[in-house]
C-alpha positions in Angstrom: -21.1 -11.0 26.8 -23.6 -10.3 24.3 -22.4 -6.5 23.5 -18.7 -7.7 23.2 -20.2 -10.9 21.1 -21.8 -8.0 18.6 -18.5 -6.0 18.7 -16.5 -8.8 17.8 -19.0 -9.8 14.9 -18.9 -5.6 13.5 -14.7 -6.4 13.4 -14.8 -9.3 12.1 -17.1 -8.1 9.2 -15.0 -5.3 8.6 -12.3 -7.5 7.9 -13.9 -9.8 5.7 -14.6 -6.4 3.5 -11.3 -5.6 4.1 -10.0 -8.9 2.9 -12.5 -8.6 -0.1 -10.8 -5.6 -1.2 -7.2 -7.3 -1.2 -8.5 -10.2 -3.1 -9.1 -7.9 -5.6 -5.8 -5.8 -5.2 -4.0 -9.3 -5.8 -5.5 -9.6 -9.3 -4.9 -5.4 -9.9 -1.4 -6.1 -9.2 -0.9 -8.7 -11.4 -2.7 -6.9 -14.2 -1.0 -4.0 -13.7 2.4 -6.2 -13.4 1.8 -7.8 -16.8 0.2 -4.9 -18.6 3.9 -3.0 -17.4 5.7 -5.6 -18.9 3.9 -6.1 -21.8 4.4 -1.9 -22.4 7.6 -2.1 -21.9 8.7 -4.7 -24.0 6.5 -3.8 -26.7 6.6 0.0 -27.1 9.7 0.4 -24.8 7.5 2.6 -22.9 7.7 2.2 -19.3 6.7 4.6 -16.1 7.8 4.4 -12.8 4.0 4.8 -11.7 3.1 2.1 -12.6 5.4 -0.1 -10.8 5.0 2.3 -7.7 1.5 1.5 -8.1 1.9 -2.2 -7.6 4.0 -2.1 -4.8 1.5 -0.1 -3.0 -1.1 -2.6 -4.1 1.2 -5.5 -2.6 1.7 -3.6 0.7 -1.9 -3.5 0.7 -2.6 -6.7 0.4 0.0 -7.7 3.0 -1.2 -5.2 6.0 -4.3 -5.6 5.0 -4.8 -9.1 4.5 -2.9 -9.8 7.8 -6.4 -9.4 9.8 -8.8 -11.1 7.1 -5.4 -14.2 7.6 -6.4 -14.0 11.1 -9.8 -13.8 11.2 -10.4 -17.2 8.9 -7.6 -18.7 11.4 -5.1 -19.3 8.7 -2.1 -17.7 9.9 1.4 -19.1 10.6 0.6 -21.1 14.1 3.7 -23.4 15.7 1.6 -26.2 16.4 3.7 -28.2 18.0 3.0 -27.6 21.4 -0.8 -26.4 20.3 -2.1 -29.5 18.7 -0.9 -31.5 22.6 -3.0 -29.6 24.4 -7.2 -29.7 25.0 -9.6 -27.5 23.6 -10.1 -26.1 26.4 -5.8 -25.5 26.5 -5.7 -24.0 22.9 -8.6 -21.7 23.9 -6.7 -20.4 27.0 -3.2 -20.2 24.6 -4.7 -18.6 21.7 -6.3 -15.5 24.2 -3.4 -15.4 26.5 -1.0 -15.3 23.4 -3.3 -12.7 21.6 -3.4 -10.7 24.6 -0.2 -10.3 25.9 1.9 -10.2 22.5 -0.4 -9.7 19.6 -2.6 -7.0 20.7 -0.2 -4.9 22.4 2.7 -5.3 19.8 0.0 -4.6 16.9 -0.7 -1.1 18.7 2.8 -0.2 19.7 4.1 -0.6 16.0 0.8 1.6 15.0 1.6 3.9 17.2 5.5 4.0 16.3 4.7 4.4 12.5 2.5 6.9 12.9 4.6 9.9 13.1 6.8 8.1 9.8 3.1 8.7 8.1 2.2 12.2 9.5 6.0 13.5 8.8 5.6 12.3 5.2 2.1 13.9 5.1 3.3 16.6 6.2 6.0 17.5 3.9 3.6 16.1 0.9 6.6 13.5 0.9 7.0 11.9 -2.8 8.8 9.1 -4.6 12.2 10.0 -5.5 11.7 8.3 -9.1 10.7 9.9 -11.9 6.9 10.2 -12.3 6.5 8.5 -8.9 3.7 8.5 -6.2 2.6 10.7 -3.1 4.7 8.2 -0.2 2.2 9.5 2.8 -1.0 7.2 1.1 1.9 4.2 1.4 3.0 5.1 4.9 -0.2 5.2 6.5 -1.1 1.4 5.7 1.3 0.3 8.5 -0.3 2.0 11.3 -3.4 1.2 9.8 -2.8 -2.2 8.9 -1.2 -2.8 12.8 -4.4 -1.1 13.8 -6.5 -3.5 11.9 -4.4 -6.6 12.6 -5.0 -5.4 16.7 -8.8 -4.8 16.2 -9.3 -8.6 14.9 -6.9 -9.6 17.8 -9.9 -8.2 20.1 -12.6 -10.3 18.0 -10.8 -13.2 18.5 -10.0 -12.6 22.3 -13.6 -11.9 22.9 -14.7 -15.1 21.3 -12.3 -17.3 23.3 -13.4 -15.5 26.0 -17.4 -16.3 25.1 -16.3 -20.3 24.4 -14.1 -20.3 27.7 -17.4 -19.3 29.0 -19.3 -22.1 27.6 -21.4 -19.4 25.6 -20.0 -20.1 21.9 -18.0 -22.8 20.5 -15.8 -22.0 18.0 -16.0 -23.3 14.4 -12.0 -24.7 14.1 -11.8 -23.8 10.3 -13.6 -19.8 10.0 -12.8 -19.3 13.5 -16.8 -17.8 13.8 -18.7 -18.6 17.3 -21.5 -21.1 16.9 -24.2 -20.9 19.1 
């Protein structure tokens, strides 16, 4: 259990840099959001770049973020059922339910918007707007977000896993194994 207790602790510090970086992109976009604005207004200057730009930040942040949400267990859980059961019950939900639906969703919608991101790659695919952006940098967040989202599903799976085991227990707010 060890070696899948180390694997789980390289994801889950991936995604913390990962979730690092869209902290950031949250500020970037609202920078860039109000420096547009204030352009545009001001100088009646505006390019569609710049607003591109923020929407890729924001789709960043969301396929991004979805794995650092996950990792520091603050996701969107229906707790009504959850919060009835043992410790021991959530443990065995939380692994089963990551298992079964989250990992192998995660991977089949990577898998599914890959070939949107490789077509658009391929063709050098770019915004229809004036002075827009490449699309095929936009496109491959999904199946690299999914990706990334299906990776922390692991970590988590493999700490339930260890705590099921009686070799962790699991700290209920960071979601991190305590030994």
């Amino acid at each position: 259990m060890r070696p899948l207790l180390a694997v789980s602790t390289a994801i889950d510090w991936l995604n913390e840099k990962v979730g690092n970086v869209c902290n950031v992109l949250v500020l970037a976009a609202c920078v860039v959001s109000a420096a547009n604005a204030m352009i545009r207004y001001a100088f009646s200057y505006s390019s569609n770049s710049w607003l591109e730009t923020q929407w890729y930040m924001f789709a960043v942040v969301v396929m991004f973020g979805s794995s650092y949400t996950f990792k520091r267990n603050e996701h969107v859980r229906v707790e009504i059922m959850y919060l009835m059961l043992s410790e021991r019950g959530q443990l065995w939900l939380d692994l089963i339910g990551t298992l079964v639906f989250l990992v192998p969703a995660c991977l089949l919608l990577s898998y599914l918007s890959w070939a949107m991101f490789h077509n658009s790659f391929i063709i050098g695919e770019m915004s229809n707007n004036a002075g827009g952006l490449l699309r095929w940098p936009i496109k491959f967040v999904l199946p690299a977000g999914f990706f990334m989202l299906a990776l922390q599903g692991v970590s988590e799976a493999i700490k339930r896993i260890a705590a099921l085991r009686g070799e962790v227990t699991i700290d209920a707010k960071y979601e991190r194994p305590t030994q």
